[in-house]
Predicted model as a PDB file, atoms N, CA, C, CB and O in Angstrom, pLDDT in the B-factor column:
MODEL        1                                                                  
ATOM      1  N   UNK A   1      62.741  40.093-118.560  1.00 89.00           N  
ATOM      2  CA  UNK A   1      61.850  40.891-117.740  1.00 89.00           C  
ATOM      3  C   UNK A   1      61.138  39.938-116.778  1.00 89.00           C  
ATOM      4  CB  UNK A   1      60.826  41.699-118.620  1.00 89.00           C  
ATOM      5  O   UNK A   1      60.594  38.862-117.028  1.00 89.00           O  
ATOM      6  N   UNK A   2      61.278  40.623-115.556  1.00 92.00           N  
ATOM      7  CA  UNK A   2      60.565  39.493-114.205  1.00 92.00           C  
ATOM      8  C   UNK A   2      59.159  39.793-114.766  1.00 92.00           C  
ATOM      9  CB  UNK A   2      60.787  40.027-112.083  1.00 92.00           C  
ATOM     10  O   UNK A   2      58.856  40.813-115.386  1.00 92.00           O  
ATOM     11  N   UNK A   3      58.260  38.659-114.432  1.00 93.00           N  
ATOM     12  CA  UNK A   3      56.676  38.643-114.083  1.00 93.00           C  
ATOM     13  C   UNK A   3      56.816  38.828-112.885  1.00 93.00           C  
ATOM     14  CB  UNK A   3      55.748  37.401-114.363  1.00 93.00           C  
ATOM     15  O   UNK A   3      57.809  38.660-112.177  1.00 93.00           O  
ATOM     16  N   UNK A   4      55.001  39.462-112.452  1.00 92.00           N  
ATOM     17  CA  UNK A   4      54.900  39.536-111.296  1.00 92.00           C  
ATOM     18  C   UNK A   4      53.208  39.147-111.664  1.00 92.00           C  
ATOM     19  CB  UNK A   4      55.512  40.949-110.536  1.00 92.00           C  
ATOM     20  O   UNK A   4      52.786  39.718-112.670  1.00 92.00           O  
ATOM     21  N   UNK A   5      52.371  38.370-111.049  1.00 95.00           N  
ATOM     22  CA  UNK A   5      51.251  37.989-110.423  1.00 95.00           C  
ATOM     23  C   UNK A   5      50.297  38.913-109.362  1.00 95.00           C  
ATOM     24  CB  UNK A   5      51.702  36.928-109.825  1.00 95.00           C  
ATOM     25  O   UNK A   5      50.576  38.995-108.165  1.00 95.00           O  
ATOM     26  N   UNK A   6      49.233  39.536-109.923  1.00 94.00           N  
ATOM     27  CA  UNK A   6      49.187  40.438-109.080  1.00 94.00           C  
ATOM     28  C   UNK A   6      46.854  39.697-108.759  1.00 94.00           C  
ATOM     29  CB  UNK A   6      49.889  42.490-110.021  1.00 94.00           C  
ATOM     30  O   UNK A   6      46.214  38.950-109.499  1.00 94.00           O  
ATOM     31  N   UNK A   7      46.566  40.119-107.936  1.00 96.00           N  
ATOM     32  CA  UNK A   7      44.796  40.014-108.014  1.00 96.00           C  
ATOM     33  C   UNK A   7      44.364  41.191-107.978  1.00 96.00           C  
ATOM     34  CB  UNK A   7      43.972  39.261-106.837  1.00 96.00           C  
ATOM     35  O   UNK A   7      45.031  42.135-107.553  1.00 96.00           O  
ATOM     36  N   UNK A   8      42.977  41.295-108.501  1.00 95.00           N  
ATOM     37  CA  UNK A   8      42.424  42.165-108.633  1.00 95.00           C  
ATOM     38  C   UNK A   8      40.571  41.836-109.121  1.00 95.00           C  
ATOM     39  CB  UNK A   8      43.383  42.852-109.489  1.00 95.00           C  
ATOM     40  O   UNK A   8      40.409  40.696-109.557  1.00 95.00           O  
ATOM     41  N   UNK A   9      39.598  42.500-109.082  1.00 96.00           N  
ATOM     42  CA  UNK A   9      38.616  42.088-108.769  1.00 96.00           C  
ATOM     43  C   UNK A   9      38.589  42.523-110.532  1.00 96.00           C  
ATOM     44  CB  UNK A   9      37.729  42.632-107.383  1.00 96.00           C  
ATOM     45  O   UNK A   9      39.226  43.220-111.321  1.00 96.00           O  
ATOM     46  N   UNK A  10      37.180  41.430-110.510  1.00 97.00           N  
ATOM     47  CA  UNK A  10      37.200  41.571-112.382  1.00 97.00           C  
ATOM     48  C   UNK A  10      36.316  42.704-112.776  1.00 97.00           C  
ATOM     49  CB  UNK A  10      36.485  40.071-113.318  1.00 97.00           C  
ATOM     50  O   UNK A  10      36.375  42.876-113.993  1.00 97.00           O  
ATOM     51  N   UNK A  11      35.421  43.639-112.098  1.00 97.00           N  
ATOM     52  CA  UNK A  11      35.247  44.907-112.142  1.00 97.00           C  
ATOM     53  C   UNK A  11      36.319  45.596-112.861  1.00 97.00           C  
ATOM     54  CB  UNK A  11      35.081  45.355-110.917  1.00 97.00           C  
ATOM     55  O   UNK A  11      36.318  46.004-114.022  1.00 97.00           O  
ATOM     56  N   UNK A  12      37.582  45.675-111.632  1.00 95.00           N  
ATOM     57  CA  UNK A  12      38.488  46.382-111.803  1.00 95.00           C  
ATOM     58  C   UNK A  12      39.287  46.080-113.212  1.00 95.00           C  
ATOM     59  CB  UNK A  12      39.183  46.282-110.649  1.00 95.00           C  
ATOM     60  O   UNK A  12      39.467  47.021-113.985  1.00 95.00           O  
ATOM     61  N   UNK A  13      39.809  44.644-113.574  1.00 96.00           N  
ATOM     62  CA  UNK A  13      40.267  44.707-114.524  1.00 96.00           C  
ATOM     63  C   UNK A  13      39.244  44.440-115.677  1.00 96.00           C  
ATOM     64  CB  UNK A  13      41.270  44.013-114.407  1.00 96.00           C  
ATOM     65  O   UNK A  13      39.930  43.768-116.448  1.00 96.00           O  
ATOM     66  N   UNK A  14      38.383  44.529-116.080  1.00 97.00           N  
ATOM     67  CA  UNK A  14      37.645  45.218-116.542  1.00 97.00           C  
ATOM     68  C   UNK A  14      37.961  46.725-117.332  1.00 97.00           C  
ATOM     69  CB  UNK A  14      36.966  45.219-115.602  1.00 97.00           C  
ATOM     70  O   UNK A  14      38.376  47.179-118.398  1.00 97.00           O  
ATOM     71  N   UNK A  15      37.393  47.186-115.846  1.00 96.00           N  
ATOM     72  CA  UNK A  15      38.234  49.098-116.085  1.00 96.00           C  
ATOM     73  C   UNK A  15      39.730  49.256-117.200  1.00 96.00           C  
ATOM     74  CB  UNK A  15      39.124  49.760-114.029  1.00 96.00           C  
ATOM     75  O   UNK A  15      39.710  49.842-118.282  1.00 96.00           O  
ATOM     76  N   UNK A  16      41.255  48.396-116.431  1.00 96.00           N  
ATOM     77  CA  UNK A  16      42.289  48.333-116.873  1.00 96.00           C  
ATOM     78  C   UNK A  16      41.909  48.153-118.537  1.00 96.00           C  
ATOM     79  CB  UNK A  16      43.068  47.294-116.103  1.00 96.00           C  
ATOM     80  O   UNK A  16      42.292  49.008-119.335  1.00 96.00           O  
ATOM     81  N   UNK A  17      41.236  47.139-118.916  1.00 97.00           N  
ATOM     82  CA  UNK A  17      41.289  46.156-119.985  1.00 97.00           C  
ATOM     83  C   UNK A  17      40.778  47.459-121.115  1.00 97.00           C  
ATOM     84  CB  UNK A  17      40.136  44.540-119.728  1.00 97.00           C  
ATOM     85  O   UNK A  17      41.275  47.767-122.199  1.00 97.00           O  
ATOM     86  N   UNK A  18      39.801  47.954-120.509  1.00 97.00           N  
ATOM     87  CA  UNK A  18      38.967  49.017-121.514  1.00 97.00           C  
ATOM     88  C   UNK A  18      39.841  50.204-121.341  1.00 97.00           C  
ATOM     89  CB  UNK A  18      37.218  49.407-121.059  1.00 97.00           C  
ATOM     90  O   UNK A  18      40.125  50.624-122.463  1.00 97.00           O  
ATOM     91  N   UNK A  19      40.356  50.882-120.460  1.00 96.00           N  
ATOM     92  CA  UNK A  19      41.546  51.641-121.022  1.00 96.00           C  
ATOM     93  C   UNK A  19      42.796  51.894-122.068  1.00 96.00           C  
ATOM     94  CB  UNK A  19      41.927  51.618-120.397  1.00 96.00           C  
ATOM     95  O   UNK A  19      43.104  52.773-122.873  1.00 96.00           O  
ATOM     96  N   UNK A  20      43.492  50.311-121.497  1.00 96.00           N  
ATOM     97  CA  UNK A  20      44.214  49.655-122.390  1.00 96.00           C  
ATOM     98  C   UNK A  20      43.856  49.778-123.691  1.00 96.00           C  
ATOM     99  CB  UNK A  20      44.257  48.482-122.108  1.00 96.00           C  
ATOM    100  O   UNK A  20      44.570  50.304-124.545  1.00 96.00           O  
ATOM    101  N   UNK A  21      42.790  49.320-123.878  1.00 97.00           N  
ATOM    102  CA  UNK A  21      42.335  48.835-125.425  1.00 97.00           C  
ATOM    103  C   UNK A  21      41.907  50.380-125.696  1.00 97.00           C  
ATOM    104  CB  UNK A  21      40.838  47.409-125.626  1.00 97.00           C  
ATOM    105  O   UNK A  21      42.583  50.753-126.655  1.00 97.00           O  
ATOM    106  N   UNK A  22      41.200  51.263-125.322  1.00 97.00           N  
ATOM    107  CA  UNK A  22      40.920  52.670-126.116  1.00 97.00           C  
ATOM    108  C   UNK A  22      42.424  53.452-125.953  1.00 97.00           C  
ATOM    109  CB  UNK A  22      39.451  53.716-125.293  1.00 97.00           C  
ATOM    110  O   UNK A  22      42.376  54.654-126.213  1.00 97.00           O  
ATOM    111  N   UNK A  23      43.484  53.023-125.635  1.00 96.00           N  
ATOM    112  CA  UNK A  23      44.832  53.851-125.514  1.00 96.00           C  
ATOM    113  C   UNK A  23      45.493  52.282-126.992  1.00 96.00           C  
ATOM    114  CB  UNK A  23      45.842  53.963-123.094  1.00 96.00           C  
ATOM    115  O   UNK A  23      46.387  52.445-127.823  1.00 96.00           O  
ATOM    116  N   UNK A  24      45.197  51.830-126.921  1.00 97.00           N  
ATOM    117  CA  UNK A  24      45.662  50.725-127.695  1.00 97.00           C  
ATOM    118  C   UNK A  24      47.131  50.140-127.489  1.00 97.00           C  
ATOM    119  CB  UNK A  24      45.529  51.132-129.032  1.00 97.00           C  
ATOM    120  O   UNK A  24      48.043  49.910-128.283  1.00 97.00           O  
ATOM    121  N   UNK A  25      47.015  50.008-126.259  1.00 97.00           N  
ATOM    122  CA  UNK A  25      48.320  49.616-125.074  1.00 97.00           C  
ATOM    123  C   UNK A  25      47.828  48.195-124.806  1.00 97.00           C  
ATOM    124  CB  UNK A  25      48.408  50.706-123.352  1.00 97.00           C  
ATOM    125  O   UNK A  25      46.640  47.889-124.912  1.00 97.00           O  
ATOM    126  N   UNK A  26      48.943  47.205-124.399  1.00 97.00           N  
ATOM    127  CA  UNK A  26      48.779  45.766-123.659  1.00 97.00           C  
ATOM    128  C   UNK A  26      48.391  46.014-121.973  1.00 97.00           C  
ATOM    129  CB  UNK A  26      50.416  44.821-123.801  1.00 97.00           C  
ATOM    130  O   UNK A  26      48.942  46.894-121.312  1.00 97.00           O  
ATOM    131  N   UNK A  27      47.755  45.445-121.633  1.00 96.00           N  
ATOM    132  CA  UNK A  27      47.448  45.594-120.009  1.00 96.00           C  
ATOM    133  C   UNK A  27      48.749  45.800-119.531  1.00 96.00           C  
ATOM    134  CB  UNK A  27      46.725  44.250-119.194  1.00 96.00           C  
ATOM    135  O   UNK A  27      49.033  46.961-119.234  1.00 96.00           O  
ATOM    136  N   UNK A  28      49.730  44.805-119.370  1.00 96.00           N  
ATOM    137  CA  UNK A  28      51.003  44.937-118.749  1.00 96.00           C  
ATOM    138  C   UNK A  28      51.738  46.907-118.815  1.00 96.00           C  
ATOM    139  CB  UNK A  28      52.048  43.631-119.766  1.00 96.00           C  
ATOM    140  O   UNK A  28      52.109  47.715-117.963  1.00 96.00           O  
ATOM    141  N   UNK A  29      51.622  46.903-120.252  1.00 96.00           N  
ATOM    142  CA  UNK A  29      52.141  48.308-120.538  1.00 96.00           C  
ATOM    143  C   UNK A  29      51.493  49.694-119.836  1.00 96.00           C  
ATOM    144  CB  UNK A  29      51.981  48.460-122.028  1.00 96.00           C  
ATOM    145  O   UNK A  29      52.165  50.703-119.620  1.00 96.00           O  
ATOM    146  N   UNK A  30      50.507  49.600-119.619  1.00 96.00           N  
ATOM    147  CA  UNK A  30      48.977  50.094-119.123  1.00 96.00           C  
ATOM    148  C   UNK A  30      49.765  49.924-117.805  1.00 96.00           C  
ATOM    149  CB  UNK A  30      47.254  49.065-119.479  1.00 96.00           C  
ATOM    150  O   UNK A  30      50.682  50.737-117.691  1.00 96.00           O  
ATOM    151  N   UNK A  31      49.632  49.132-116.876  1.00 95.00           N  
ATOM    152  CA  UNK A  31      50.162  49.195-115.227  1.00 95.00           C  
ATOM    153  C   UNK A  31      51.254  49.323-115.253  1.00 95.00           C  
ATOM    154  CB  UNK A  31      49.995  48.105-114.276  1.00 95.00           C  
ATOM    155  O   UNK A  31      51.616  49.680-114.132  1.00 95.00           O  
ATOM    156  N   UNK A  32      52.436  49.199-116.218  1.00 95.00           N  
ATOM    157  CA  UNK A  32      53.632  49.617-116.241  1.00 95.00           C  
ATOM    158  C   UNK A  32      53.965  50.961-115.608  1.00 95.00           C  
ATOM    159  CB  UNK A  32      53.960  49.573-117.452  1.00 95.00           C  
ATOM    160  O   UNK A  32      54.591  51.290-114.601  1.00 95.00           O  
ATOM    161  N   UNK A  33      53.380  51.555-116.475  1.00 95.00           N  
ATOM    162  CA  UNK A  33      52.976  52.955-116.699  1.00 95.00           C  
ATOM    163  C   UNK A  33      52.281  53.918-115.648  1.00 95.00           C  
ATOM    164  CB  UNK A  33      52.139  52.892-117.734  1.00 95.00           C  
ATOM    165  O   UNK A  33      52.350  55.146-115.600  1.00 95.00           O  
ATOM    166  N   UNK A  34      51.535  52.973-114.752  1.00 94.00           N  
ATOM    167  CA  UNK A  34      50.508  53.583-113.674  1.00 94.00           C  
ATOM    168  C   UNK A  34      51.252  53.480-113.021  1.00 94.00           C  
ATOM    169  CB  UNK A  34      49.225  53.127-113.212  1.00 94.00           C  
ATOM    170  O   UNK A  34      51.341  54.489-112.323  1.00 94.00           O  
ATOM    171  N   UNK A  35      52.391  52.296-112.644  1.00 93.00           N  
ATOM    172  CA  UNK A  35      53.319  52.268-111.355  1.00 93.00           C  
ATOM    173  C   UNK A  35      54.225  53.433-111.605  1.00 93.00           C  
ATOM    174  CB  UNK A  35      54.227  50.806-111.133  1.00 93.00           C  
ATOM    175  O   UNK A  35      54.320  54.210-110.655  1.00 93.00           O  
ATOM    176  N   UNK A  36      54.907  53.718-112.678  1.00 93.00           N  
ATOM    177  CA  UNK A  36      56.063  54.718-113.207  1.00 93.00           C  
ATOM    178  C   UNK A  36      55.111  55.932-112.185  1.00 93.00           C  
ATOM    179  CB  UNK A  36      56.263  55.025-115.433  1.00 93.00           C  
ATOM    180  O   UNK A  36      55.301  56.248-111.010  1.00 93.00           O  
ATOM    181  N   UNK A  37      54.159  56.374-113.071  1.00 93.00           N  
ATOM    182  CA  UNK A  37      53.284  57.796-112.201  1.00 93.00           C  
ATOM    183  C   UNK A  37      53.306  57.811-110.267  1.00 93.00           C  
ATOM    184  CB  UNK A  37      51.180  57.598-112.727  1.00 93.00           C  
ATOM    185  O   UNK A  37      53.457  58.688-109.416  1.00 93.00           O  
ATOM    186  N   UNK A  38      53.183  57.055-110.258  1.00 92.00           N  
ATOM    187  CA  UNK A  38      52.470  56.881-108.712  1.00 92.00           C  
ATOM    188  C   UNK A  38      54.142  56.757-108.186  1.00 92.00           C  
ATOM    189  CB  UNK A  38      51.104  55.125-108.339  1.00 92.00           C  
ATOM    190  O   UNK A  38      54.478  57.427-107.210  1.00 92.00           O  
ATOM    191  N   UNK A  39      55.031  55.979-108.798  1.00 91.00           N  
ATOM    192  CA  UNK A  39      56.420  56.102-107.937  1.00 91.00           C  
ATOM    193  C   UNK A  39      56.939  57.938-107.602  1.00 91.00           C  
ATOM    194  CB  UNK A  39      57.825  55.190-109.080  1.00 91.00           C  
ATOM    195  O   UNK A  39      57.307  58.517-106.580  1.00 91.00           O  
ATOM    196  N   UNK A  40      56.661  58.514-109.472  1.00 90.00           N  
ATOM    197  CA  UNK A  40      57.235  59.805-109.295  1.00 90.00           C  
ATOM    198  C   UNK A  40      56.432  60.274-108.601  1.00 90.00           C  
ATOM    199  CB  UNK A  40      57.523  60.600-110.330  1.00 90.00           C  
ATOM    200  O   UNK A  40      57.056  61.111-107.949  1.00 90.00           O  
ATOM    201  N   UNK A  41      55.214  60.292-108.235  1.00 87.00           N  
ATOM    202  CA  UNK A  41      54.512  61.563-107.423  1.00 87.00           C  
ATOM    203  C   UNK A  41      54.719  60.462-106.213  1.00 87.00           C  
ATOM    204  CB  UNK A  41      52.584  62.287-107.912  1.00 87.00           C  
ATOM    205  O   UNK A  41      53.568  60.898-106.220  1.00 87.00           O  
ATOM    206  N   UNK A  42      54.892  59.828-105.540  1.00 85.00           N  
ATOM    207  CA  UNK A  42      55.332  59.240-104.705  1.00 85.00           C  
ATOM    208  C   UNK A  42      56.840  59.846-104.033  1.00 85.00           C  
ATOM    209  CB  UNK A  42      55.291  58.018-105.266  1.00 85.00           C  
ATOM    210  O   UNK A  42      56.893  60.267-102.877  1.00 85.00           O  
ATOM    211  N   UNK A  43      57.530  59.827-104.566  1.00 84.00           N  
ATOM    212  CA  UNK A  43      59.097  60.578-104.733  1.00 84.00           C  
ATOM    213  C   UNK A  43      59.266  62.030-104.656  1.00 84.00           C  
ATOM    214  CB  UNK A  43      59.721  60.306-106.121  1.00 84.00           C  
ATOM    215  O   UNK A  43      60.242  62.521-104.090  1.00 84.00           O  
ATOM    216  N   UNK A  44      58.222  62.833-105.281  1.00 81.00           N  
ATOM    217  CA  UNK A  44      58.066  64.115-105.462  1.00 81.00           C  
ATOM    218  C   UNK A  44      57.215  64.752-103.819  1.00 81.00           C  
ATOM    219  CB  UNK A  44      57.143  64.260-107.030  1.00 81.00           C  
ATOM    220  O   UNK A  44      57.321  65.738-103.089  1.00 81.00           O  
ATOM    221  N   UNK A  45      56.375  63.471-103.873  1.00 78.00           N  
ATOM    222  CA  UNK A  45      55.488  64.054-102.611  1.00 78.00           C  
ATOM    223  C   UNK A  45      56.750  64.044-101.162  1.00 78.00           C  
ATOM    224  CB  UNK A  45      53.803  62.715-102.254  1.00 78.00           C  
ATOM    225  O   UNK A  45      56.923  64.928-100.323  1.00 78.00           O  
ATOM    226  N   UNK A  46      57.498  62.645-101.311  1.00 79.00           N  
ATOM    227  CA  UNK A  46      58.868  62.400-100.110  1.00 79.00           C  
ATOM    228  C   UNK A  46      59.626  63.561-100.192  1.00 79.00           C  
ATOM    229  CB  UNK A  46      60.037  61.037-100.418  1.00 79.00           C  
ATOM    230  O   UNK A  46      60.296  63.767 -99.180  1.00 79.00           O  
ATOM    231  N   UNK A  47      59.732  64.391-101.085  1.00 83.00           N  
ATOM    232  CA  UNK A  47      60.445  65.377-101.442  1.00 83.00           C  
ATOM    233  C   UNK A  47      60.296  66.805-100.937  1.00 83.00           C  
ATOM    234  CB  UNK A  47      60.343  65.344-102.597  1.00 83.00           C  
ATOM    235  O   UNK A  47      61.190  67.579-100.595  1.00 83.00           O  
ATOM    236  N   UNK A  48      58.932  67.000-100.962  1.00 79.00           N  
ATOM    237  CA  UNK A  48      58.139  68.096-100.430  1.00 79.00           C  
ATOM    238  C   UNK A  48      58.071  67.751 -98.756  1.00 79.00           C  
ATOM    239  CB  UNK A  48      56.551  68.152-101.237  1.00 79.00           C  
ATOM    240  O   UNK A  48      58.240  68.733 -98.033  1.00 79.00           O  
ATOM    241  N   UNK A  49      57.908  66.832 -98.282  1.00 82.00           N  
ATOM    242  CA  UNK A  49      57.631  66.533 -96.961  1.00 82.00           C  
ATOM    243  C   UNK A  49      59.076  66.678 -96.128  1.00 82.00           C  
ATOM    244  CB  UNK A  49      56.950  65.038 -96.889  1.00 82.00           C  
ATOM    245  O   UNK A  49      59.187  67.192 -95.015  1.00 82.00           O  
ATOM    246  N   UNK A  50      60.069  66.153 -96.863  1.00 79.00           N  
ATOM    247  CA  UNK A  50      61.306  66.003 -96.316  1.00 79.00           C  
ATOM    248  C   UNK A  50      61.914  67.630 -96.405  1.00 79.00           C  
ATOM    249  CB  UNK A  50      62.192  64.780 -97.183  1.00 79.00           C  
ATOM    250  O   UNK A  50      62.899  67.866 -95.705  1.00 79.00           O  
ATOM    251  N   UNK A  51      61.379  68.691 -97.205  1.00 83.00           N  
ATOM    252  CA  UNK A  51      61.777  70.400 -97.230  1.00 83.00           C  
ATOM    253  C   UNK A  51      60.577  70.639 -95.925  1.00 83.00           C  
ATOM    254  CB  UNK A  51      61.349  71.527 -99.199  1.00 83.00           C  
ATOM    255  O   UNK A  51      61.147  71.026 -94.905  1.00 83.00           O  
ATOM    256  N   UNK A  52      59.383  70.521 -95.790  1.00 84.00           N  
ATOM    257  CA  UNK A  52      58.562  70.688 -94.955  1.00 84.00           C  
ATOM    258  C   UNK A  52      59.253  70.235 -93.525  1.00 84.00           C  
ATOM    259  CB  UNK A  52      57.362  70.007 -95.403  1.00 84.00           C  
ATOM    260  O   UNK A  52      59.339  71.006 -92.569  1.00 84.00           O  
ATOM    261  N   UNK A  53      59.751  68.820 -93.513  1.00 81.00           N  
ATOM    262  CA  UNK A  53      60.537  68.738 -92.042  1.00 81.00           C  
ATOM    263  C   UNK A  53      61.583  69.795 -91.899  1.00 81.00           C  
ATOM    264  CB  UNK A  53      61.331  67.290 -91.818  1.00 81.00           C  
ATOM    265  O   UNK A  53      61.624  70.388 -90.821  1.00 81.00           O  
ATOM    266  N   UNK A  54      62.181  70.018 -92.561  1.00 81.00           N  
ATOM    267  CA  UNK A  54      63.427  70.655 -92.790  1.00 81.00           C  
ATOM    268  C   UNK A  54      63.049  71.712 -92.005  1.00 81.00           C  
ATOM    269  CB  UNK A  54      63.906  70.965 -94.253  1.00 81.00           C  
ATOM    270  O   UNK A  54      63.170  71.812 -90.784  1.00 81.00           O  
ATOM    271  N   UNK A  55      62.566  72.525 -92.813  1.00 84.00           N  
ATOM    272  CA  UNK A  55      62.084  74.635 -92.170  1.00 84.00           C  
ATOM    273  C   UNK A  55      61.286  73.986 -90.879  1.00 84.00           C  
ATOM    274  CB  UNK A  55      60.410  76.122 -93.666  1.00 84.00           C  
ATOM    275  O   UNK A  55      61.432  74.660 -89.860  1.00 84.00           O  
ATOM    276  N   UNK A  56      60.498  72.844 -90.732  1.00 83.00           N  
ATOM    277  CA  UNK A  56      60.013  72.911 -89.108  1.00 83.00           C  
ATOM    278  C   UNK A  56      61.389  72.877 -87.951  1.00 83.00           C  
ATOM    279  CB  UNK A  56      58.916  71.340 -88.767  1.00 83.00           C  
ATOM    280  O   UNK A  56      61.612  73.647 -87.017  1.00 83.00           O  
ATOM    281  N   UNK A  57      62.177  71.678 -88.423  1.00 81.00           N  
ATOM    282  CA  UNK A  57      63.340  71.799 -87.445  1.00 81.00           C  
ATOM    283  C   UNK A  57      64.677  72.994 -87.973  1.00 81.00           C  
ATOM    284  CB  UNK A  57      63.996  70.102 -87.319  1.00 81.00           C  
ATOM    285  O   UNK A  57      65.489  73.005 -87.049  1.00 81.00           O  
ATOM    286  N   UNK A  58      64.885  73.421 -88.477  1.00 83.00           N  
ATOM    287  CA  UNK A  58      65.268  75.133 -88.531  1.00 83.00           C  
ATOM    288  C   UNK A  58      64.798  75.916 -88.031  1.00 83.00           C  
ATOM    289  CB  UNK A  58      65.217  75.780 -89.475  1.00 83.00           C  
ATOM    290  O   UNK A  58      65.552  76.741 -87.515  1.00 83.00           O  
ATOM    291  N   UNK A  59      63.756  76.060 -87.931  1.00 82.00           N  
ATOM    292  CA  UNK A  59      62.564  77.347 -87.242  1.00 82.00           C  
ATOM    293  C   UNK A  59      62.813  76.536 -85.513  1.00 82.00           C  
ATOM    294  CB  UNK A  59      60.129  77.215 -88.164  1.00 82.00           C  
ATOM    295  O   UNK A  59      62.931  77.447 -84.693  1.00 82.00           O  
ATOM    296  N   UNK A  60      62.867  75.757 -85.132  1.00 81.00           N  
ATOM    297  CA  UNK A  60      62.803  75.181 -83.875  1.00 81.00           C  
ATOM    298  C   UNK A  60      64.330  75.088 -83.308  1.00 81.00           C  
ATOM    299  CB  UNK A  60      62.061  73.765 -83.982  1.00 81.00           C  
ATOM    300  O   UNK A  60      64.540  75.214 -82.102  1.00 81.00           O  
ATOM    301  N   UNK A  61      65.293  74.880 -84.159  1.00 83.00           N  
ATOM    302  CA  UNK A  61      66.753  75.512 -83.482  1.00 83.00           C  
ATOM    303  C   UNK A  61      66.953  76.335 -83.621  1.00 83.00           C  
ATOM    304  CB  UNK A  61      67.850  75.229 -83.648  1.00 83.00           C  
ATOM    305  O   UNK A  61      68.062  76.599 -83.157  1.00 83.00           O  
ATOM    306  N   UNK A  62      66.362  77.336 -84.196  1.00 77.00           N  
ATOM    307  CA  UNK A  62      66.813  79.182 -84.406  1.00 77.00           C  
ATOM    308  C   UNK A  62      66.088  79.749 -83.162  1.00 77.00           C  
ATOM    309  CB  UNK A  62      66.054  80.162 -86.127  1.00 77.00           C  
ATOM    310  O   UNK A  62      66.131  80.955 -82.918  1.00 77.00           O  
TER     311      UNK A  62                                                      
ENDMDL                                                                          
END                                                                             
């Protein structure tokens, strides 16, 4: 498994660290996990936008 090196303000991981630990997850597993979410609604949202272009240019060659 690649590492990756990431910054973040110690507020923030902070936040991560105390999640982690009340889910009783490793940090790594914890942002694993946040990236997985944010790709699918990321993907889902490209998805909706790309049917939204769609019916605009249909409605505009009809």
């Amino acid at each position: 498994m690649a590492r990756v090196l990431i910054s973040m303000s110690n507020d923030f991981l902070s936040k991560v660290d105390g999640i982690a630990t009340s889910e009783q997850r490793t940090r790594s597993e914890l942002i694993r996990e946040a990236l997985r979410v944010y790709i699918k609604r990321n993907k889902i949202s490209n998805n909706v936008k790309a049917e939204e272009n769609a019916t605009i240019l249909s409605e505009l060659l009809d």
